[in-house]
C-alpha positions as a Markdown table, in Angstrom:
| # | Residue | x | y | z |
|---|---|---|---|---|
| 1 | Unk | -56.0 | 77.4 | 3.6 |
| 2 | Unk | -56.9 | 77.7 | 7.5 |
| 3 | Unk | -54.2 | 78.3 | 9.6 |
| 4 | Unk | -53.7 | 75.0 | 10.9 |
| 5 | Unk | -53.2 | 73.3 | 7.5 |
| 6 | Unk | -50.9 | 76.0 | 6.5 |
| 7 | Unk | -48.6 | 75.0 | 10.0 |
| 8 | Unk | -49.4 | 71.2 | 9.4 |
| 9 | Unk | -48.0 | 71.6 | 5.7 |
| 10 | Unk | -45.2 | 73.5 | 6.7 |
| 11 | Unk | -44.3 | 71.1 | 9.7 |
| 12 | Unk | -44.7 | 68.3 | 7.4 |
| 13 | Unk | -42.2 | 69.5 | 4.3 |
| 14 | Unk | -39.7 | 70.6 | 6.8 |
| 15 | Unk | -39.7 | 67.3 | 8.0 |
| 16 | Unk | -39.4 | 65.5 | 4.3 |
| 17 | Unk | -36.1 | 68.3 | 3.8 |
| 18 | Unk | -34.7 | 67.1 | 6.5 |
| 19 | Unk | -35.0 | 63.3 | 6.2 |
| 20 | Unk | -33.8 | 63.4 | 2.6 |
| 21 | Unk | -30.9 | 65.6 | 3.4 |
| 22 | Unk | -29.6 | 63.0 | 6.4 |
| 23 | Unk | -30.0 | 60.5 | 3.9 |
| 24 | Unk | -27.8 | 62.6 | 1.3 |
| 25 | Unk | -25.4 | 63.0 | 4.1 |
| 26 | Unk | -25.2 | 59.6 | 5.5 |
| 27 | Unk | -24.6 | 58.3 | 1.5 |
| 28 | Unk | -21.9 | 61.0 | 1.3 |
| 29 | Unk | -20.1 | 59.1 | 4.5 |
| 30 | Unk | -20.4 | 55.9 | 3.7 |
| 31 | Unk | -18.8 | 56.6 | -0.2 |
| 32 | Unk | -16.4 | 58.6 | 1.6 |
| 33 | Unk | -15.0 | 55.1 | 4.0 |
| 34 | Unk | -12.5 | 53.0 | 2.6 |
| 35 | Unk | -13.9 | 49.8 | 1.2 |
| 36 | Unk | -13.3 | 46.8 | 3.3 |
| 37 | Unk | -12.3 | 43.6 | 1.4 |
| 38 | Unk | -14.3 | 40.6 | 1.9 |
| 39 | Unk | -13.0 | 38.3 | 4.3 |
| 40 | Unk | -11.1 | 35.3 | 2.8 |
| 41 | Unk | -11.9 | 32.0 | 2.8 |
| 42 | Unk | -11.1 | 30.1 | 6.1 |
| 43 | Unk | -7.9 | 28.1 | 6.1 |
| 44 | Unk | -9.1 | 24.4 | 5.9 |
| 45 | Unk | -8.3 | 22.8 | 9.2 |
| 46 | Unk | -5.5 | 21.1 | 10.7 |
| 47 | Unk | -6.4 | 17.3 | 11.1 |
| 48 | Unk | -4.3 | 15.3 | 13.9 |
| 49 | Unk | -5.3 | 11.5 | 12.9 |
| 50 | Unk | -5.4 | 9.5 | 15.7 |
| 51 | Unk | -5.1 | 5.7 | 15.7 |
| 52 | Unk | -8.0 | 4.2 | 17.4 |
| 53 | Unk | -6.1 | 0.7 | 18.8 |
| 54 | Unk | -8.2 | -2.1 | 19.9 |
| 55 | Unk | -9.0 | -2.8 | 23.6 |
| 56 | Unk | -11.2 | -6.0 | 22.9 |
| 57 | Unk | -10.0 | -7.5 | 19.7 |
| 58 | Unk | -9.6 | -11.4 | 19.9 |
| 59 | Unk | -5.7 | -12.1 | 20.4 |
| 60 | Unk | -4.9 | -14.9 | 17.3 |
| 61 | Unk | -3.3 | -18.4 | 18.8 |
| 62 | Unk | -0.3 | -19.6 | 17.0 |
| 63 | Unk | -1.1 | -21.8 | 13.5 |
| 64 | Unk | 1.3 | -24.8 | 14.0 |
| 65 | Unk | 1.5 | -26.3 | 10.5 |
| 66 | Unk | -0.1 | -30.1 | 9.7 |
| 67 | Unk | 3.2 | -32.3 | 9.4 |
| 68 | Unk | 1.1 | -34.4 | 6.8 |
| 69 | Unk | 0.6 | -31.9 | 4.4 |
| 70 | Unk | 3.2 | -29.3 | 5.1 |
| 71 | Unk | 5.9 | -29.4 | 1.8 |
| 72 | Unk | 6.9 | -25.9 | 2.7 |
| 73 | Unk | 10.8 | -25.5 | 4.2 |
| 74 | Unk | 11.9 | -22.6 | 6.6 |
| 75 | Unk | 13.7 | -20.3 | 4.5 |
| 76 | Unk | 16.5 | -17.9 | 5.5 |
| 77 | Unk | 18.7 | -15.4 | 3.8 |
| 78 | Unk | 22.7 | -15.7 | 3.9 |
| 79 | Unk | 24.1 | -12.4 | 2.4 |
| 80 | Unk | 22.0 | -11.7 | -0.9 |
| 81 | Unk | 20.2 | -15.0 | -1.3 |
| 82 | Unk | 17.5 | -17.0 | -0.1 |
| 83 | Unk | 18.3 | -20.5 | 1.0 |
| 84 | Unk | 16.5 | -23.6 | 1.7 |
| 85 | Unk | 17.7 | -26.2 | 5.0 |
| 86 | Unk | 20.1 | -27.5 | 2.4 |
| 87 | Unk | 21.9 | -23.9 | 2.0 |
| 88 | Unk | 20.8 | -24.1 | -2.0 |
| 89 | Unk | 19.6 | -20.7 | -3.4 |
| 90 | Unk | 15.8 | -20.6 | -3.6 |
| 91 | Unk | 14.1 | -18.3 | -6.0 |
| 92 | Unk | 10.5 | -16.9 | -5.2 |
| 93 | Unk | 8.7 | -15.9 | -7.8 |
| 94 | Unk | 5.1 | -15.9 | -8.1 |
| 95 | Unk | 1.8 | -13.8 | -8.3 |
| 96 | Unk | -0.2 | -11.3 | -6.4 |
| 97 | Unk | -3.7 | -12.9 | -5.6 |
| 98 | Unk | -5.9 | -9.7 | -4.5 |
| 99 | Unk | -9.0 | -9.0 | -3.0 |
| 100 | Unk | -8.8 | -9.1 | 0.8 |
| 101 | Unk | -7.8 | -6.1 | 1.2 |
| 102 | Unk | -11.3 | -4.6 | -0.6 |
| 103 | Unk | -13.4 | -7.5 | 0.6 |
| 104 | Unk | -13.1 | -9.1 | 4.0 |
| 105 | Unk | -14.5 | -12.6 | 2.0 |
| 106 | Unk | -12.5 | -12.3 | -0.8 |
| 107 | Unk | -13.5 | -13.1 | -4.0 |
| 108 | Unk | -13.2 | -16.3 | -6.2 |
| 109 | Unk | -9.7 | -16.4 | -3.9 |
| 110 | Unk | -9.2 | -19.8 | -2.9 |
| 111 | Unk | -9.9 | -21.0 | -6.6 |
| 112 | Unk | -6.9 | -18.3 | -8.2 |
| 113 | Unk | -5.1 | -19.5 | -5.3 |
| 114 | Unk | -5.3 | -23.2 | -6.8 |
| 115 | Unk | -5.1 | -22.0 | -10.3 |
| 116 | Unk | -1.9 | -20.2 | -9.7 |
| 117 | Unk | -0.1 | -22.8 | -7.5 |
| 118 | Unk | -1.4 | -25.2 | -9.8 |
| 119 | Unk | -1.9 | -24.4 | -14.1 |
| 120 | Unk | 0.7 | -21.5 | -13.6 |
| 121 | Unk | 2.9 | -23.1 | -11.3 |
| 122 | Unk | 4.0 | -20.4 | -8.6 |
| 123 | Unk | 6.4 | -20.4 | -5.9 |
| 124 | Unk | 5.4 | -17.4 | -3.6 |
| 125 | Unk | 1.4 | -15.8 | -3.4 |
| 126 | Unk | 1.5 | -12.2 | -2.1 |
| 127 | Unk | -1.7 | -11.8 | -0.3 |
| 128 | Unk | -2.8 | -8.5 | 0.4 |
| 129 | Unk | -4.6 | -7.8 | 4.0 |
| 130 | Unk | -6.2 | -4.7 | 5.7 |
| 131 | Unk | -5.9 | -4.3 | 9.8 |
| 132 | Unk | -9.7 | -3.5 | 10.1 |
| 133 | Unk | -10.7 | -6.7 | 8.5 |
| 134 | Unk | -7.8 | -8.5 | 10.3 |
| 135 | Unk | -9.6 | -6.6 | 13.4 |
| 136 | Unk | -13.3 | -6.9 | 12.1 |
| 137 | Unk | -13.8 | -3.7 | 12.2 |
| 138 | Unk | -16.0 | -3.3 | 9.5 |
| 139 | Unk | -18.3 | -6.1 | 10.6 |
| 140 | Unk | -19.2 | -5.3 | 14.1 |
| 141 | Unk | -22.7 | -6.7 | 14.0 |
| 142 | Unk | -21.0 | -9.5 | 12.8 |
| 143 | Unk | -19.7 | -11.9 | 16.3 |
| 144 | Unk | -16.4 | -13.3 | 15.3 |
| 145 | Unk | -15.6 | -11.4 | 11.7 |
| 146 | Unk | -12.1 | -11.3 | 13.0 |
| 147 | Unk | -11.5 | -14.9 | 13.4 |
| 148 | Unk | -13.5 | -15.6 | 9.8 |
| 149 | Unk | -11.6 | -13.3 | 8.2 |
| 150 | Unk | -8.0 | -14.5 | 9.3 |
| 151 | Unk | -9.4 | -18.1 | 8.6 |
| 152 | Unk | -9.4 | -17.2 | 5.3 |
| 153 | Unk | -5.6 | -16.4 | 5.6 |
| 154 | Unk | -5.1 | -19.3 | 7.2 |
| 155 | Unk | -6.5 | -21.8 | 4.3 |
| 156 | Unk | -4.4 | -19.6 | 1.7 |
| 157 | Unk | -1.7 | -20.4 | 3.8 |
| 158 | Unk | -2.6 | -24.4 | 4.1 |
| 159 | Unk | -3.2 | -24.2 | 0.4 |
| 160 | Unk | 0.2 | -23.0 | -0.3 |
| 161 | Unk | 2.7 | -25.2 | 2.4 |
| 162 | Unk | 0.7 | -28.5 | 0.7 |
| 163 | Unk | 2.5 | -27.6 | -2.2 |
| 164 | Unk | 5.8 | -26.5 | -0.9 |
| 165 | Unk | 4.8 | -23.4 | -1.6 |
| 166 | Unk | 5.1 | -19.6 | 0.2 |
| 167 | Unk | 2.9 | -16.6 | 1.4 |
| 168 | Unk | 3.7 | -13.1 | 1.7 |
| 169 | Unk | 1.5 | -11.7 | 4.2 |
| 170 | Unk | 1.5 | -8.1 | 2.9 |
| 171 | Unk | -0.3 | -5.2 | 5.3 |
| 172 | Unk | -1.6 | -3.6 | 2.4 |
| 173 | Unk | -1.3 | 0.0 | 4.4 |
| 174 | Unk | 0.2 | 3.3 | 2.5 |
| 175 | Unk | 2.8 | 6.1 | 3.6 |
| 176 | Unk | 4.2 | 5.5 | 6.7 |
| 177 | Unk | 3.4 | 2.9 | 9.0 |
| 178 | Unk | 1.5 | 4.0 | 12.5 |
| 179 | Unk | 1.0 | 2.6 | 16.0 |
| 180 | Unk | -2.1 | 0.0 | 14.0 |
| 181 | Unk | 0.8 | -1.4 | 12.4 |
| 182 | Unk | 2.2 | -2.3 | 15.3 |
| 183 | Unk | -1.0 | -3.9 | 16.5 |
| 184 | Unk | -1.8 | -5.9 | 13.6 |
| 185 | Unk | 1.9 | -7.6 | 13.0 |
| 186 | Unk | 2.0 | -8.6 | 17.2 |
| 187 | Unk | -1.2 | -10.6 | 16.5 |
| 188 | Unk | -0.1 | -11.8 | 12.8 |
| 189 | Unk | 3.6 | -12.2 | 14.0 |
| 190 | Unk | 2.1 | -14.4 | 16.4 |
| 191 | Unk | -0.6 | -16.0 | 14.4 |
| 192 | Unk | 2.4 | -17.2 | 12.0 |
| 193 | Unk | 5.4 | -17.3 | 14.2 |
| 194 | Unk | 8.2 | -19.7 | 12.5 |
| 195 | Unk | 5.6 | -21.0 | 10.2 |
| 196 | Unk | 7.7 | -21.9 | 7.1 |
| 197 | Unk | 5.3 | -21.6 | 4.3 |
| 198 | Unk | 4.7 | -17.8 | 5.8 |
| 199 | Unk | 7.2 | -14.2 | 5.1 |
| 200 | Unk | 5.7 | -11.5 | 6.5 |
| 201 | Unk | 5.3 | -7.9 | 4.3 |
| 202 | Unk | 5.4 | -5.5 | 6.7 |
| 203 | Unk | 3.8 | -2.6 | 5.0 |
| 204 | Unk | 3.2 | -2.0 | 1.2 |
| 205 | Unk | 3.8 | 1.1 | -0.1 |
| 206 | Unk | 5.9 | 4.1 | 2.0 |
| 207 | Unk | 6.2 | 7.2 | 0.4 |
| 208 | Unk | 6.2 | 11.0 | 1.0 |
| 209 | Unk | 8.4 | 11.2 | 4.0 |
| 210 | Unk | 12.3 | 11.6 | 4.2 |
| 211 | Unk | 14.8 | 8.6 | 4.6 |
| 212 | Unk | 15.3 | 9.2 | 8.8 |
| 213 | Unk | 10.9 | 8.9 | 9.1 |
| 214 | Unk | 11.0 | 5.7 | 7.1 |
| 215 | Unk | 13.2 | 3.6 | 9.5 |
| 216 | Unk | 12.7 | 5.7 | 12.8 |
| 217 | Unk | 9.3 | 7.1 | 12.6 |
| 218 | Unk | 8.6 | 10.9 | 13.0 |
| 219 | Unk | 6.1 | 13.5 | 12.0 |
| 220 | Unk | 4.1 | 12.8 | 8.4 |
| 221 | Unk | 2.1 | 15.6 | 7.2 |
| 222 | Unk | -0.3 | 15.4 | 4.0 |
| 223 | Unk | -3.1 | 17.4 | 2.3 |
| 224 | Unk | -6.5 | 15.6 | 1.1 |
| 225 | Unk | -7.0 | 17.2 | -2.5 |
| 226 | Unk | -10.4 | 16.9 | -2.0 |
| 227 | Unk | -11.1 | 18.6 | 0.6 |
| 228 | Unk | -7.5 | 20.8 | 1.0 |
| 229 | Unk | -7.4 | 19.5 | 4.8 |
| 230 | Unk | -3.9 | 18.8 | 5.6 |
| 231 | Unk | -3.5 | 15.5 | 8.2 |
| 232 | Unk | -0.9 | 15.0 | 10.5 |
| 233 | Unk | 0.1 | 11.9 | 12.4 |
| 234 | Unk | 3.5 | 10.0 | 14.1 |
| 235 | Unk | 4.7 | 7.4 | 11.9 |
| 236 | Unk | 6.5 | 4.7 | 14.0 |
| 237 | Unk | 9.3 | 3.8 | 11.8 |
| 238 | Unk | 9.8 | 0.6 | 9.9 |
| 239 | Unk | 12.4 | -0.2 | 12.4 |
| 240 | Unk | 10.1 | -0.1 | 14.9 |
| 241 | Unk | 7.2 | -2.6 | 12.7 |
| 242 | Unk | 10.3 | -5.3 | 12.5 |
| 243 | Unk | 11.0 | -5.1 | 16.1 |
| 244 | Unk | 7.1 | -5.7 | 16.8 |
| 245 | Unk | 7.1 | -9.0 | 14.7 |
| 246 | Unk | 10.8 | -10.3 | 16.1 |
| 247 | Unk | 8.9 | -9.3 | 20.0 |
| 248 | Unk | 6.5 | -12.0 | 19.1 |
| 249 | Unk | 9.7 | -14.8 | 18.9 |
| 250 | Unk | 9.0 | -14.9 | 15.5 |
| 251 | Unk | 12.1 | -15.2 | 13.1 |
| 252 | Unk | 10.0 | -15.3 | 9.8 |
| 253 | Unk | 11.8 | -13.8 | 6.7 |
| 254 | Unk | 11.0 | -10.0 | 7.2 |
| 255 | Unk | 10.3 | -8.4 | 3.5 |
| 256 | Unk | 10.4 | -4.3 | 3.9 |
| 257 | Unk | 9.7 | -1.7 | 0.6 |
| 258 | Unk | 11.5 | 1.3 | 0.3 |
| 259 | Unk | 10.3 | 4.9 | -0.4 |
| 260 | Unk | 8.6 | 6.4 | -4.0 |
| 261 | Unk | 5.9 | 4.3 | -3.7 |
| 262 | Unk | 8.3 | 1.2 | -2.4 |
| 263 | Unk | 10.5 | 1.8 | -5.4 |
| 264 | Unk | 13.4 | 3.7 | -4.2 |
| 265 | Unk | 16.2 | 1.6 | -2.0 |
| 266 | Unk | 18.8 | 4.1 | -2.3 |
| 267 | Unk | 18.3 | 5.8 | 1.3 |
| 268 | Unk | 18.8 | 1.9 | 2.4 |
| 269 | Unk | 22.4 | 1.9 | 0.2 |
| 270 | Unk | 23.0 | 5.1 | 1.6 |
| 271 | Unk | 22.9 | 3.9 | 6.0 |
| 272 | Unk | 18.9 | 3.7 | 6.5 |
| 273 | Unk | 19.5 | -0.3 | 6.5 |
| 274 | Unk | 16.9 | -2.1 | 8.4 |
| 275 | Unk | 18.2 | -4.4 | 11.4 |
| 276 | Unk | 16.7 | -8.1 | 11.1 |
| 277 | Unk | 17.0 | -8.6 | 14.7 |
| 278 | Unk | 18.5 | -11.9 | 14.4 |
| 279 | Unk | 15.4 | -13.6 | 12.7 |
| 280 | Unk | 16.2 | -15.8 | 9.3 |
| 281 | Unk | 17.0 | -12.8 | 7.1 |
| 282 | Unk | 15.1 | -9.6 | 5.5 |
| 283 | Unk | 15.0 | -9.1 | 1.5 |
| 284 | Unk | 14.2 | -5.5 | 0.5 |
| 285 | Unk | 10.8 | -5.0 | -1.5 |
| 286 | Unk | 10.7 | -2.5 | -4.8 |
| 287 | Unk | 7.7 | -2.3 | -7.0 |
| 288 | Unk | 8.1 | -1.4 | -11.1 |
| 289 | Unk | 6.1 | -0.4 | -13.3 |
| 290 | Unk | 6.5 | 1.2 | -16.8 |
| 291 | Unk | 6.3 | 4.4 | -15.7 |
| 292 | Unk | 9.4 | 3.6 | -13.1 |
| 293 | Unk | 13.0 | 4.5 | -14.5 |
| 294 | Unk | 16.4 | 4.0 | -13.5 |
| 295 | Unk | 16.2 | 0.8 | -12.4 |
| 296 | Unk | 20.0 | -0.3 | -11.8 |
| 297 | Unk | 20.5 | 3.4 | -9.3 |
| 298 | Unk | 17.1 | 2.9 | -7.4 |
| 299 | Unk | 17.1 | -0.7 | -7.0 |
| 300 | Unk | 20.0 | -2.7 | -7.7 |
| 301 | Unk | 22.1 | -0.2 | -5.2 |
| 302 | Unk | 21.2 | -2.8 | -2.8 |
| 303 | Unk | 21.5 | -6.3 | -4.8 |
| 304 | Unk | 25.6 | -6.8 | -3.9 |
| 305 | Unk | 24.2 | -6.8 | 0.2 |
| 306 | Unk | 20.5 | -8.1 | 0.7 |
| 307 | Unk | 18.3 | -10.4 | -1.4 |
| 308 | Unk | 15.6 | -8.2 | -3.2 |
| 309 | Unk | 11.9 | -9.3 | -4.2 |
| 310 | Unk | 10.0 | -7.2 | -6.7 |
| 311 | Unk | 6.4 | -7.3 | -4.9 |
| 312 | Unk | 4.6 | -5.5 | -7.6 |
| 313 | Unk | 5.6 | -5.4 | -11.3 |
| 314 | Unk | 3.5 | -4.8 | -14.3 |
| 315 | Unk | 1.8 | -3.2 | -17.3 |
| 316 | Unk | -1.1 | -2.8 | -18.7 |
| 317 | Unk | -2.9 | -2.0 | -21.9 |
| 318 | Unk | -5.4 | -0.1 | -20.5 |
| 319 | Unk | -5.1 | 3.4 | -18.3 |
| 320 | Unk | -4.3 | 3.0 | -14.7 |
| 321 | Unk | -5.7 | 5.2 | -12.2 |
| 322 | Unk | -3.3 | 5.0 | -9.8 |
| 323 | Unk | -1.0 | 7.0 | -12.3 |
| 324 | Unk | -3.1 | 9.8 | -13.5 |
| 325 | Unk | -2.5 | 9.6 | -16.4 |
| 326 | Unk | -2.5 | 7.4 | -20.3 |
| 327 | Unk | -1.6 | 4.2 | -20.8 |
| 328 | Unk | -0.5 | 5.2 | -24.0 |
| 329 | Unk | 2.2 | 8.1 | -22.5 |
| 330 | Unk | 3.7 | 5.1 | -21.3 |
| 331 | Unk | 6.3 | 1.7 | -23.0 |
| 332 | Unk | 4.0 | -0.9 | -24.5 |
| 333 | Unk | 4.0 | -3.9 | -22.3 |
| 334 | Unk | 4.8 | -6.3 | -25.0 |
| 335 | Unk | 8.0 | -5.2 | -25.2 |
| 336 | Unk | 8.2 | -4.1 | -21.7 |
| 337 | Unk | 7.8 | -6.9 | -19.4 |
| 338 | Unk | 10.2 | -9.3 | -21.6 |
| 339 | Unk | 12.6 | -7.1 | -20.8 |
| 340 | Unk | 11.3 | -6.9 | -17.1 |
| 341 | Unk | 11.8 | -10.6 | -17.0 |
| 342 | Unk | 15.3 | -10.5 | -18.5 |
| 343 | Unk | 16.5 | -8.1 | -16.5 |
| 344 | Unk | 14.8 | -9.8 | -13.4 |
| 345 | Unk | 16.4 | -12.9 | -14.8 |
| 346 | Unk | 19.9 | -11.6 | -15.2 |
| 347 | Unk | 19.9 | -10.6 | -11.4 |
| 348 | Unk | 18.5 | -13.2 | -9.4 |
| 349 | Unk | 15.6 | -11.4 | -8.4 |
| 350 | Unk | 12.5 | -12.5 | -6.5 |
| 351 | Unk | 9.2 | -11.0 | -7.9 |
| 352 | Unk | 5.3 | -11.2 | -7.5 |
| 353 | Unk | 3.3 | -9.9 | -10.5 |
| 354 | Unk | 0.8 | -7.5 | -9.8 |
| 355 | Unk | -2.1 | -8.9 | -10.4 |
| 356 | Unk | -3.7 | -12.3 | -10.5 |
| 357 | Unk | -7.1 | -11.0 | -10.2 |
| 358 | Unk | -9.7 | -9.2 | -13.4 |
| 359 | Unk | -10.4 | -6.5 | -11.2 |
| 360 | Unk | -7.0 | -5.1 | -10.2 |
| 361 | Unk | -4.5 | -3.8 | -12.9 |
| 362 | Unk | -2.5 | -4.4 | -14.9 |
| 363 | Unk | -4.0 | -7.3 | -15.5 |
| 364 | Unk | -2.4 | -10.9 | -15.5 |
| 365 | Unk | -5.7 | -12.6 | -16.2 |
| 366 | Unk | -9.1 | -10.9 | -17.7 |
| 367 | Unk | -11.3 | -13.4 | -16.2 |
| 368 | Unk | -11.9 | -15.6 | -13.9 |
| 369 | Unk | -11.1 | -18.7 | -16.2 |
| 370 | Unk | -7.5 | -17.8 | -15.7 |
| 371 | Unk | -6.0 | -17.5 | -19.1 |
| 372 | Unk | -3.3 | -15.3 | -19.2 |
| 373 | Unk | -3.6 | -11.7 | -21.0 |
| 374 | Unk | -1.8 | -11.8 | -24.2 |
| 375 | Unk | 0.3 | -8.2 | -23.4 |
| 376 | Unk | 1.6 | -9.4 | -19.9 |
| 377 | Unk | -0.4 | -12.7 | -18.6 |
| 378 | Unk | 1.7 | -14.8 | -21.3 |
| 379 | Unk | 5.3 | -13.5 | -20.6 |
| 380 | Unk | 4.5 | -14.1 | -16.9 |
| 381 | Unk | 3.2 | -17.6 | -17.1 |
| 382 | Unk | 6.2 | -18.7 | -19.9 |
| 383 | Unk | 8.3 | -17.6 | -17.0 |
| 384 | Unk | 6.9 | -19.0 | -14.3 |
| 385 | Unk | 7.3 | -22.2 | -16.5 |
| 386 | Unk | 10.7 | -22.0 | -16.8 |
| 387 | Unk | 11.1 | -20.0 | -20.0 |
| 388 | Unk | 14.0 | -17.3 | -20.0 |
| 389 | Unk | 14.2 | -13.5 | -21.5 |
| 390 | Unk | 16.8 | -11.6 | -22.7 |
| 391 | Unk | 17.8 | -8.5 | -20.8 |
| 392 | Unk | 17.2 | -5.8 | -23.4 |
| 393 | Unk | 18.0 | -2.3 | -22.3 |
| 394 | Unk | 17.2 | -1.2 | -19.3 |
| 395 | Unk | 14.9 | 1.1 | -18.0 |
């Protein structure tokens, strides 16, 4: 081999040596560094929700009631009953007729209205309402979805004072009422102000704060399951949701839920009383179902004081969502809501029966023909007819 190979060899396999022993040494270092753990998971973030109020919603004029075919009388409450002009006790009891508050037309709703004024004979409809239909804020390409959807209320209403008859305007909001609530009941407080076939719900279901949040407002905190985001907003109080309407002038029973889902009274029992603010009275609102317990400590704890209305009761045959879990891990309703009725009964207590309606359980009716479900439908319409139960045990 000529000379020049022999160095070009040799340059080249020098070369190769010392490449592969870097890379031997290099391997060496990096086994010898201590492993670094992969980096966890970013915390999900911290959501402030803020409450977008409007700035050019159209301000509702006050309904004054046709004198012709107004049978509806101002209510008030003196102690813990309901009284009529004549100070004789008034019992409202009566169904829940949903579907505004998941439709901004409702559906098939002025004809359950008729059906349960009329075939099944009751005294009070709870009618549930969303703020961003009240609002039309889902229809902004509609002009004037605001004032179509509150007309709506407003021949619920008419349908109901013709026949002497009461709605519960229920802001079908949940957890803890925010500065929107406050917005919606100064433009339905005013809407309705010292209508008599009209009490005003002021929020439907609080739960998940403490006792001093639910009447004074405060921080709420809460974590989406979905998404593992936790949200955190100012709660205004219920106090503060009673004050807006009585600002309006109006003095419109006031109906207010408790906590657990607006089961529990016992933080009201216990000096988290609501004041009225000199209107015609508040009744406290608790809703049972068969999967609620102890009703005589979380709801009669209040019944020697303040009138109280049971604004959602029921059961159901079938699974319900809301509750995660069986209808079968829970009492049969044909034995439970006889005794419901009994007990309800026994203790002068106002109630709405949840629902009137074949798409919301549990289920009154099945269809929209009206007749009554055989496991709850038929104890609720023999009641509303006059029929009484037998308090059993209680839950």
């Amino acid at each position: 081999m000529p000379h020049s190979e022999r160095s070009f060899t040799s340059v080249v396999v020098s070369s190769l040596r010392l490449f592969i022993a870097t890379g031997l040494i290099a391997t060496a270092a990096r086994a010898a560094e201590p492993s670094i753990p992969p980096l966890p998971d970013a915390a999900p973030p911290v959501k402030v929700r803020q409450v977008v109020l409007d700035t050019t919603i159209t301000p509702s004029r006050t309904i004054v009631p046709d004198p012709q075919t107004n049978k509806a009388v101002e209510l008030k409450t003196v102690g813990n009953k309901v009284v009529g002009p004549d100070g004789e006790p008034v019992l409202l009891r009566g169904l829940n007729v949903p579907s505004l508050e998941w439709n901004p037309e409702g559906q098939a709703l002025f004809r359950l209205v008729e059906g349960a004024l009329g075939e099944w004979q009751a005294k009070i409809i709870r009618l549930p309402v969303k703020s961003k239909y009240w609002f039309g804020r889902e229809d902004t390409k509609r002009r004037g979805a605001d004032e179509a959807y509150r007309w709506i209320v407003d021949q619920v209403v008419a349908q109901a004072a013709a026949k002497g008859a009461y709605v519960l305007l229920d802001l079908h909001h949940y957890r803890a009422p925010d500065e929107d609530a406050l917005v919606f009941w100064r433009d339905a407080a005013t809407r309705y102000k010292n209508h008599p076939a009209v009490l005003f719900g002021v929020f439907n279901e609080a739960f998940s704060t403490s006792w001093e949040v639910w009447q004074k407002g405060g921080p709420v905190e809460y974590k989406i399951k979905k998404t593992g985001e936790t949200v955190r907003y100012d709660s205004v109080g219920m106090q503060a949701v009673v004050d807006a309407v009585r600002e309006t002038g109006a003095r419109n029973i006031v109906v207010v839920g408790g906590l657990d889902w607006a089961y529990d009274l016992t933080g009201v029992a216990a000096g988290h009383e609501i004041d009225q603010r000199g209107g015609n009275g508040l009744i406290y609102d608790a809703h049972i179902y068969n999967w609620k317990r102890n009703w005589t400590g979380k709801v009669l704890c209040v019944a020697d004081k303040h009138p109280i209305l049971v604004g959602e009761w029921g059961a159901d045959t079938r699974d319900i969502p809301a509750t995660g879990s069986s209808a079968a891990k829970f009492e049969s309703p044909y034995t439970w809501v006889p005794a419901f009725l009994g007990f309800a009964q026994k203790h002068g207590l106002h109630w709405t029966a949840w629902s009137f309606h074949p798409r919301a359980g549990p289920h009154v009716i099945d269809t929209y023909d009206m007749e009554p479900t055989p496991y709850f439908g038929a104890f609720v319409k023999a009641a509303l007819k006059g029929a009484q139960f037998d308090e059993s045990q209680v839950r």
